[in-house]
C-alpha positions in Angstrom: 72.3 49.2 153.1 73.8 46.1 151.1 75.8 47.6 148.3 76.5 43.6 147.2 73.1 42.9 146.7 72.2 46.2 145.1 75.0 44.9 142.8 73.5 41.7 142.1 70.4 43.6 140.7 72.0 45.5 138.6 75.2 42.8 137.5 74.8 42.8 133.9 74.9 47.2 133.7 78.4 48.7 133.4 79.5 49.1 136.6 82.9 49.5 138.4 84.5 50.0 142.2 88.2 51.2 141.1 89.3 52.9 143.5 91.1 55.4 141.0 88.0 55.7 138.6 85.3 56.4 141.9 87.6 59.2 143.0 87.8 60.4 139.8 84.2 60.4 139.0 83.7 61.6 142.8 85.2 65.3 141.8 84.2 68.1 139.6 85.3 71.7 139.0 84.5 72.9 142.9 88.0 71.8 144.0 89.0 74.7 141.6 86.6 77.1 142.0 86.4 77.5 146.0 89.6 77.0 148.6 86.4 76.6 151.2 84.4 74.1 149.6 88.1 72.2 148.6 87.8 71.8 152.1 84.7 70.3 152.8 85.0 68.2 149.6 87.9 66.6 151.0 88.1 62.5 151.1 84.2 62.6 150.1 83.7 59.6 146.9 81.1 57.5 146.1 81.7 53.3 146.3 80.6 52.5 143.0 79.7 54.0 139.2 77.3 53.2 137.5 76.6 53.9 134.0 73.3 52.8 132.5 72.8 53.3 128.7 68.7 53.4 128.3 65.9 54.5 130.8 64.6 51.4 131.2 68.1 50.5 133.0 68.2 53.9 135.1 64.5 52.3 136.4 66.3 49.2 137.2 69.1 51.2 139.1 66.4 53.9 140.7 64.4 50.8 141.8 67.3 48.4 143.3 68.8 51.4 145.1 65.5 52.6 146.8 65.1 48.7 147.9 68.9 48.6 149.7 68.5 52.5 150.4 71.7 53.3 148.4 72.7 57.9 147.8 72.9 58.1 144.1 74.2 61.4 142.3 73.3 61.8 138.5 76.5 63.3 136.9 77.6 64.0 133.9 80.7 65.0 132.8 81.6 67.1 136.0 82.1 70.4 134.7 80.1 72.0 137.6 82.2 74.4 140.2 79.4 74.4 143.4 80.0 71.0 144.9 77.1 69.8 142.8 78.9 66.4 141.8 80.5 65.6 144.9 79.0 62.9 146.8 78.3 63.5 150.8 77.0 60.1 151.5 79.0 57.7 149.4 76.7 55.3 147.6 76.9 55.2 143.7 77.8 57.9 141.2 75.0 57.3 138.4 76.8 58.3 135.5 74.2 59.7 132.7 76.6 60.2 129.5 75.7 56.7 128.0 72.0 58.6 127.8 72.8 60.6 125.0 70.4 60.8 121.9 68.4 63.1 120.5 64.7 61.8 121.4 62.7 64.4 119.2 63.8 67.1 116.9 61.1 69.1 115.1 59.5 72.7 114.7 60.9 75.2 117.1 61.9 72.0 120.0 64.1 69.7 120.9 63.8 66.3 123.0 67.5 64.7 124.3 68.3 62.8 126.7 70.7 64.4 129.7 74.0 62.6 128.7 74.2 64.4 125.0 77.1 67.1 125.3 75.8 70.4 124.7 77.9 71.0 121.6 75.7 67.9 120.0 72.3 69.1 120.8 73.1 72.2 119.6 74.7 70.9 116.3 71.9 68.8 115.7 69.5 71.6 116.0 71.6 73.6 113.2 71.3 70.9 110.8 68.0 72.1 110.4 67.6 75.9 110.6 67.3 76.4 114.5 69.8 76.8 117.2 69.8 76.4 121.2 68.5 79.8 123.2 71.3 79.5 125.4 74.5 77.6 126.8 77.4 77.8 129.2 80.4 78.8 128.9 81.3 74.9 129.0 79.2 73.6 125.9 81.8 71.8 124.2 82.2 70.1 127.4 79.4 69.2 129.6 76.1 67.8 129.4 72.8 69.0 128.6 71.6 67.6 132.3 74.3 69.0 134.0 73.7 72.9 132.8 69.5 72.1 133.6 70.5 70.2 136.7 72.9 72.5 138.2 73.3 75.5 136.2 71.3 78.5 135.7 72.3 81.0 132.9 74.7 80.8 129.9 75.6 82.6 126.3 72.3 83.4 125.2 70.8 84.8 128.4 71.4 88.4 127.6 68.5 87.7 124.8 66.3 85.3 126.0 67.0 85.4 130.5 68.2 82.6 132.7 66.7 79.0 132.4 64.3 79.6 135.2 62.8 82.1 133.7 58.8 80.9 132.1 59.3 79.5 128.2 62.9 78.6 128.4 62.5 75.2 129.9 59.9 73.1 127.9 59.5 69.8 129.5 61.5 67.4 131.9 61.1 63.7 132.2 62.8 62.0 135.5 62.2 58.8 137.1 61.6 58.9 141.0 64.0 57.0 143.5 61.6 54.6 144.7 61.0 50.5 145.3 58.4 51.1 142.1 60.0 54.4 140.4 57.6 56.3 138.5 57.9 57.8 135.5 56.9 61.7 136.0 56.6 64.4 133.1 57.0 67.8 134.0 55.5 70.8 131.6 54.8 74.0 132.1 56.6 75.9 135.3 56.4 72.5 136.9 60.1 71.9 135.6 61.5 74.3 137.5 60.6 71.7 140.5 63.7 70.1 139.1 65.7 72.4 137.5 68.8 73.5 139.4 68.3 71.6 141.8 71.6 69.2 141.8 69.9 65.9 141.2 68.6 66.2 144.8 64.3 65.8 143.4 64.6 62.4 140.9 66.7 61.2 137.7 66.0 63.4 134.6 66.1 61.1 131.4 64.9 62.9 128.9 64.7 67.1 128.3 62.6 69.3 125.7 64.2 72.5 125.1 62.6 75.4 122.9 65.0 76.8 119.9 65.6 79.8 118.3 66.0 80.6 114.8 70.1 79.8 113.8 72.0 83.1 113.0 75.5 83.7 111.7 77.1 85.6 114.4 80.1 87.6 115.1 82.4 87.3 117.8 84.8 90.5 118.6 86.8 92.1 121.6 86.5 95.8 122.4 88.9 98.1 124.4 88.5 100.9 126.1 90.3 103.2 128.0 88.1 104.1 130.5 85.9 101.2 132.6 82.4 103.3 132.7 82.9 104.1 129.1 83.5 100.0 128.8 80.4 99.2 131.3 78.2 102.0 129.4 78.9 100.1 125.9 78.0 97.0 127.7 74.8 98.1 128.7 73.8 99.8 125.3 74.4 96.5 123.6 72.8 94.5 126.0 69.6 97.1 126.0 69.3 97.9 122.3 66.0 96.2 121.7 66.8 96.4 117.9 69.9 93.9 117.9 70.7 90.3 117.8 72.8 90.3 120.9 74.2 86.8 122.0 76.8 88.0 124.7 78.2 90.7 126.6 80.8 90.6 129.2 82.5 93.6 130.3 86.4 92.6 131.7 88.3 95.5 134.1 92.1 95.4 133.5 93.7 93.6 134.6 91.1 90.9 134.1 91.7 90.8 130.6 95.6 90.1 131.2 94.7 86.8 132.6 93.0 85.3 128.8 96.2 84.3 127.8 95.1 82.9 124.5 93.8 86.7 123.5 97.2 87.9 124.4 97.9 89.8 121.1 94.5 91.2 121.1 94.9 92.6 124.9 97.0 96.0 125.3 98.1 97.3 128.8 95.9 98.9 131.4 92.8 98.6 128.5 89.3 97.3 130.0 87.6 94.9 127.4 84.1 93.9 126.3 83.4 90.8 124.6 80.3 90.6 122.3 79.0 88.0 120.5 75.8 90.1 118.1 74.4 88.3 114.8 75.9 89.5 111.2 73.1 91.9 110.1 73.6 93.5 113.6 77.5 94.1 112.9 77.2 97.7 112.1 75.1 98.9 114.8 77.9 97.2 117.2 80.4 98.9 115.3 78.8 102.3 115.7 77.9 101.5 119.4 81.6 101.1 120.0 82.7 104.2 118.3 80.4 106.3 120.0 81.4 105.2 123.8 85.6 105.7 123.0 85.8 102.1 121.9 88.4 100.2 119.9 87.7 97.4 118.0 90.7 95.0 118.2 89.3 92.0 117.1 86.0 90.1 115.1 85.7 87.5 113.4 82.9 84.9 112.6 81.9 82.8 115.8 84.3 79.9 116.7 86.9 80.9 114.1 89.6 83.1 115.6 93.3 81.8 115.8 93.1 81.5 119.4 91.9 77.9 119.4 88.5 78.2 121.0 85.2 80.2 120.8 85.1 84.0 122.7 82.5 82.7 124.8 84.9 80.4 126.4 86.6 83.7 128.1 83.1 84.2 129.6 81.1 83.6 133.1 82.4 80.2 134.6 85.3 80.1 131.8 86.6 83.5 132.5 87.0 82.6 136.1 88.8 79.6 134.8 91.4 81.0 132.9 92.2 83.7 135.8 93.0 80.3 138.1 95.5 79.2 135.8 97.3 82.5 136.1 96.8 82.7 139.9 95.3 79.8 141.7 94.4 82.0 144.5 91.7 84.1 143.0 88.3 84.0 143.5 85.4 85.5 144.2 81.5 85.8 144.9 79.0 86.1 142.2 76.6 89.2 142.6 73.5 90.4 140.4 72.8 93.8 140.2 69.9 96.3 140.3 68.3 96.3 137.0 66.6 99.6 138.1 70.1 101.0 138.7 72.9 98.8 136.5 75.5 101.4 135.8 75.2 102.8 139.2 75.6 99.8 140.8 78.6 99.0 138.7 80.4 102.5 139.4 80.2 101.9 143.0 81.7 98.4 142.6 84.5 99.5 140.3 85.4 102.6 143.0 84.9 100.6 146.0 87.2 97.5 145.2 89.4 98.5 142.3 92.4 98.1 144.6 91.1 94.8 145.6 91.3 93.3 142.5 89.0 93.5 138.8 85.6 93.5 138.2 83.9 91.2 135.4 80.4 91.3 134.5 78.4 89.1 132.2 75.0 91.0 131.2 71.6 88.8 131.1 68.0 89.0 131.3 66.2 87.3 134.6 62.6 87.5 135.7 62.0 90.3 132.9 64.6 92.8 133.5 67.9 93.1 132.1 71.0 92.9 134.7 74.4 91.8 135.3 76.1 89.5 137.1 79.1 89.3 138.3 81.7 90.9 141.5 85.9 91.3 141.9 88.0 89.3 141.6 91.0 89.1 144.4 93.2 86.6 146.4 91.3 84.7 148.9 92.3 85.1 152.5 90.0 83.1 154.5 85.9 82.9 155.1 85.8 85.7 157.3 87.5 87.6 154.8 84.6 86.7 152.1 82.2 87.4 154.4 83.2 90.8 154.8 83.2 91.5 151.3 80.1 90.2 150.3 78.7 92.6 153.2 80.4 95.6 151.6 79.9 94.4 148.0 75.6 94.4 149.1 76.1 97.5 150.5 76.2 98.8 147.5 73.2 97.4 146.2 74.4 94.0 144.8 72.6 91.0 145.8 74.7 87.6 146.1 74.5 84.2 145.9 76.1 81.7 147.7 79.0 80.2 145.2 80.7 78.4 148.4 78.4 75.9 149.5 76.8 72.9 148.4 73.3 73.3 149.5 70.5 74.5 146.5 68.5 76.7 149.1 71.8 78.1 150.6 73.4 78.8 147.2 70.7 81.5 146.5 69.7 81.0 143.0 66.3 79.2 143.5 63.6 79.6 145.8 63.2 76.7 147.9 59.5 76.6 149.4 56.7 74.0 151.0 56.1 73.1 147.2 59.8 72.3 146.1 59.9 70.3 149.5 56.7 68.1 148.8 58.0 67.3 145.2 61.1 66.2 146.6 59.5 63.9 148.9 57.4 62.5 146.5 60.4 61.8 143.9 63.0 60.7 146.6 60.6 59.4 149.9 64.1 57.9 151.1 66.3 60.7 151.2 68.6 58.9 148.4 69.2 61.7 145.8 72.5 63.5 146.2 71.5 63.8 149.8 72.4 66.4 151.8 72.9 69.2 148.4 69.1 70.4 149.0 69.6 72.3 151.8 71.5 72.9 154.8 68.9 71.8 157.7 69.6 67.9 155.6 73.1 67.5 157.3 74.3 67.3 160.8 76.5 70.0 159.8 76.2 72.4 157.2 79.5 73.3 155.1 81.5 76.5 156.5 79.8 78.6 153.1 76.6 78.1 154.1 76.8 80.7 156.7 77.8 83.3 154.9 76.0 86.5 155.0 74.7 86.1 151.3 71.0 88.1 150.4 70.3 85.2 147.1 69.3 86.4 143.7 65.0 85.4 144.2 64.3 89.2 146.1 61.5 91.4 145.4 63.6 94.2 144.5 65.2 92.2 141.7 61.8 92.1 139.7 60.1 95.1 141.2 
């Protein structure tokens, strides 16, 4: 590996080997997120960033680090909380977010490139009728190739299911890490060959997402005092075939104590529910949340409330987020549970570990069925700790991923099989792409998470 000369083919590309800038650009939300992956993230940077501002410069960059075998991570703006933007091999951090215009808007799709914040794409799809399906919890902050890279689900998924699911993908372009990189389109299910998959299978420049129709919606917080009468409204929104439902997310007290901003909308000891359902679908809510011992405490148009950011920003990866600035020690596990039994599932949860700490659930859609993800939230004491919760919390019939370790296979939220593995080799012959992120049997020595006694969200029992 020559990291000079791979330098000297790429000399007139913004490039840089601060020391400060590298580290920086060497980190994303995982130090946060997991104590155990902290750990194994420790003193791990890149040597260089690199930030190309067409394709045809990525090809250049793809081509001159398969030549001097240099590891190069796609990144974008590091909002990701698995380890997916931490570097394991140093090499160069490929930074995507001067590839960020919109390639193709028209009818019910949209073609950008991966460096367009989410917010953008999404605006520029309003502009003309038609809105994005779905989102994180981060979309005025990340990238469009970060959330099809390395996320999975988002605002929108209680409608319309996770990203993997058939339709909500349209097409990927990447270009493959090789001497003579390739340009590859995928279509079909073929994207899912890339998506989530941490950068690990080729460079995505350029994604086609599908669009809904753009609605006005309505954002509002809904207490209760009782958790199943809270979880049993959350499920009757989510599952009311009728309504324009964008979110539900279902927050046992003390959870909601922790959302600060919300603070004179929160009242003590009441379990919340935060929807997000489309104006002419306001007064079915309202009567949903009267008949299961509801109060309304607050709605208002999307985005606009006085508490200085969106509702959906108290949801999935955010809600998590805002709980770690009240106590950096909390974490937890995520789990999915039995469409087939939902409520059940939840009851046992709530009984089992109420003492432990607060249950939060964000309902979705995945391979068909609607579910919920989600699992308490409690002070970490160690891994052997987690493991023994996530053997009790699947004893109840919760399946789990992996949100403390690094590898895609090991994480649990994609199946990895022989055809996954032959793309990858195709796209990346040299092992160069985030390397050592697909899964554990790619490292000497897998990070302490991987071993944890996790089932993965891709059973049979999840789409029976």
């Amino acid at each position: 590996m020559s990291l000079a000369d791979f330098r000297t083919l790429i000399a007139d590309i913004p490039h840089t080997d601060d020391p400060a800038l590298v580290r920086r650009k060497s980190r994303d939300m995982t130090v946060g997120f997991s104590p155990i992956l902290r750990e194994q993230a420790r003193d791990r940077t890149a040597e260089l960033v690199v930030s190309p501002r067409t394709r045809d410069e990525v090809i250049r960059i793809a081509a001159a680090a398969a030549r001097h075998r240099i590891a190069v991570l796609p990144r974008g703006l590091g909002t990701c909380n698995w380890g997916q933007g931490i570097p394991l091999a140093g090499g160069i951090i490929l930074e995507m977010t001067g590839l960020d215009r919109v390639v193709r808007n028209e009818g019910d799709t949209i073609r950008v490139e991966p460096g367009m914040v989410i917010e953008a794409v999404d605006d520029a799809a309003r502009a003309r009728g038609r809105e994005l399906r779905m989102f994180p919890s981060s979309k005025r902050i990340s990238t469009i190739g970060g959330f099809v890279g390395g996320g999975h689900v988002g605002i929108g998924s209680v409608a319309w299911g996770i990203l993997h699911d058939r339709g909500n993908l349209a097409a990927l372009q990447a270009i493959s890490l090789e001497e003579t990189p390739r340009i590859v389109e995928l279509r079909g299910s073929e994207v899912n060959l890339m998506h989530h998959t941490y950068g690990t299978t080729g460079i995505v420049t350029e994604i086609e997402l599908p669009l809904a129709h753009a609605q006005a919606w309505r954002e509002a917080v809904v207490d209760f005092e009782d958790f199943m009468d809270a979880a049993r409204f959350g499920h009757a929104m989510a599952s009311a075939d009728g309504l324009l439902v964008k979110m539900v997310a279902v927050n046992a007290w003390p959870y909601p104590s922790y959302f600060t901003p919300l603070a004179r909308f929160i009242r003590d000891g009441r379990h919340t529910v935060h929807v997000i359902v489309a104006e002419p679908s306001a007064v079915f809510f309202e009567e949903l949340a009267a008949e299961h011992n509801g109060t309304i405490v607050y709605q208002g148009p999307e985005g606009m409330g006085d508490f200085g950011r969106p509702l959906y920003e108290f949801s999935f990866g955010h809600a998590r987020f805002h709980a770690n600035k009240v106590n950096p020690k909390l974490l937890t596990n995520i789990g999915i549970f039995p469409h087939n039994d939902i409520l059940g599932a939840v009851g046992r949860v709530y009984a089992r570990f109420r003492d432990l700490g607060p249950l939060r659930l964000d309902f979705k859609r995945m391979d068909g069925q609607l579910t919920c993800q989600g699992a308490p939230l409690f002070e970490y004491q160690g891994p052997e700790h987690m493991a023994r919760f996530i053997e009790e919390l699947q004893s109840e019939g919760v399946q789990s991923a992996n949100t403390h370790t690094m590898h895609v296979k090991e994480n649990g939220m994609k199946p990895i099989t022989a055809r996954e593995r032959a793309f990858r080799a195709a796209m990346d012959p040299h092992g160069l792409c985030n390397p050592g992120k697909f899964e554990a049997s790619d490292v000497e020595t897998a990070d302490i998470g991987a071993s944890l006694p996790t089932t993965g969200w891709h059973q049979p029992a999840l789409a029976s």
